[in-house]
C-alpha positions as CSV (number, residue, x, y, z in Angstrom):
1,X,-15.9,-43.1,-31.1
2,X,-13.6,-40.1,-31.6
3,X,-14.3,-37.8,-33.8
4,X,-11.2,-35.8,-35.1
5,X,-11.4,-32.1,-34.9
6,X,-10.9,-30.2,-38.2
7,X,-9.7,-26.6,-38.2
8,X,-10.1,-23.9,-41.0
9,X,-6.6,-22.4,-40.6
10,X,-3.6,-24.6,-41.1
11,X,-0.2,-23.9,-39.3
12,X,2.6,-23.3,-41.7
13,X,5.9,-22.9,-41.5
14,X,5.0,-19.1,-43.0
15,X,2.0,-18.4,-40.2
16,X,4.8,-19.3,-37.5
17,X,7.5,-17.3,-39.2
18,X,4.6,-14.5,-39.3
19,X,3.8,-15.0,-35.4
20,X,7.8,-15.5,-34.3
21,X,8.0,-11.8,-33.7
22,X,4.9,-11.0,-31.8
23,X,6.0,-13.9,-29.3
24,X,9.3,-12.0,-29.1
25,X,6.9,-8.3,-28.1
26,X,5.0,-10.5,-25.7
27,X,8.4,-12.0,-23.8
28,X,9.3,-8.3,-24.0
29,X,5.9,-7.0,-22.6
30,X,5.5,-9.4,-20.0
31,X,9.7,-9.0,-19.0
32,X,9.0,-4.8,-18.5
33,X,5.8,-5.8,-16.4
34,X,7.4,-7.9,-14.6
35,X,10.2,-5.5,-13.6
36,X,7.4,-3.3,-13.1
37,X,5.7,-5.7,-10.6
38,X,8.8,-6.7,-8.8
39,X,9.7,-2.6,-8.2
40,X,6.2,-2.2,-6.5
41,X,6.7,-5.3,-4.3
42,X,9.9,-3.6,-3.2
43,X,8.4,-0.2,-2.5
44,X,5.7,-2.6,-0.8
45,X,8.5,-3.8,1.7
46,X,9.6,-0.8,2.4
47,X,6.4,0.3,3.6
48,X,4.9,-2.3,5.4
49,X,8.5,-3.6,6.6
50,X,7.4,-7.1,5.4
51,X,10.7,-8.6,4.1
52,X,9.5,-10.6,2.0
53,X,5.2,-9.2,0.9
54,X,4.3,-10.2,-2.7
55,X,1.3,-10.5,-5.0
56,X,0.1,-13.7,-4.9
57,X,-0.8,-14.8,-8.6
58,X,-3.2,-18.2,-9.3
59,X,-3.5,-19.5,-12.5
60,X,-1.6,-15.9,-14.2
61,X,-4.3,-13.7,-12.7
62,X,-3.5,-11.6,-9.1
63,X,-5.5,-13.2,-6.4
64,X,-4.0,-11.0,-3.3
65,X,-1.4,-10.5,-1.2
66,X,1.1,-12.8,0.8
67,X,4.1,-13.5,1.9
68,X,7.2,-15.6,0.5
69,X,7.3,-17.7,4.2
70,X,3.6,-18.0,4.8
71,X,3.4,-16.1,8.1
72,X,1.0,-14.4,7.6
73,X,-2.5,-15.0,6.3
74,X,-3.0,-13.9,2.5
75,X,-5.0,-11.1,2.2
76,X,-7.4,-11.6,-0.6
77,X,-7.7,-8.9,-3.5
78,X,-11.1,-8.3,-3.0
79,X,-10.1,-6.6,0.7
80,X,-7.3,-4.2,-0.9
81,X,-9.2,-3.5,-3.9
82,X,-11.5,-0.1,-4.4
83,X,-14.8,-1.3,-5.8
């Protein structure tokens, strides 16, 4: 038996027109923290002299560090973290 799932708020064409431009911040947001992210990995190169060192993301949450070419082994964030 399946039971159908009934919701109190009903998408609209005006709730979607209301959330359009949040969406747009959020590409925005997540565009600048990328950048962001991307300029630290750099810096990260430079320093370690890893061509190609990154933060390793699972699932949209940072789980460590790695590289691109898997030569090395990843170093999980609980080992570079201050807890």
């Amino acid at each position: 038996m399946v039971m159908k799932t009934k919701y109190k708020i009903k998408i609209t064409k005006p709730l979607i027109a209301k959330l359009k431009p949040f969406w747009a911040q959020l590409d925005e947001l997540e565009d600048e923290f990328s950048g962001k992210v991307m300029k630290l990995e750099t810096k990260m190169q430079k320093a370690t002299k890893i061509k190609d060192i990154e933060f390793y993301m699972v699932d949209g949450d940072y789980v460590g560090i790695g590289n691109v070419n898997r030569t090395m082994p990843l170093i999980h964030r609980h080992e570079v973290r201050d807890e």
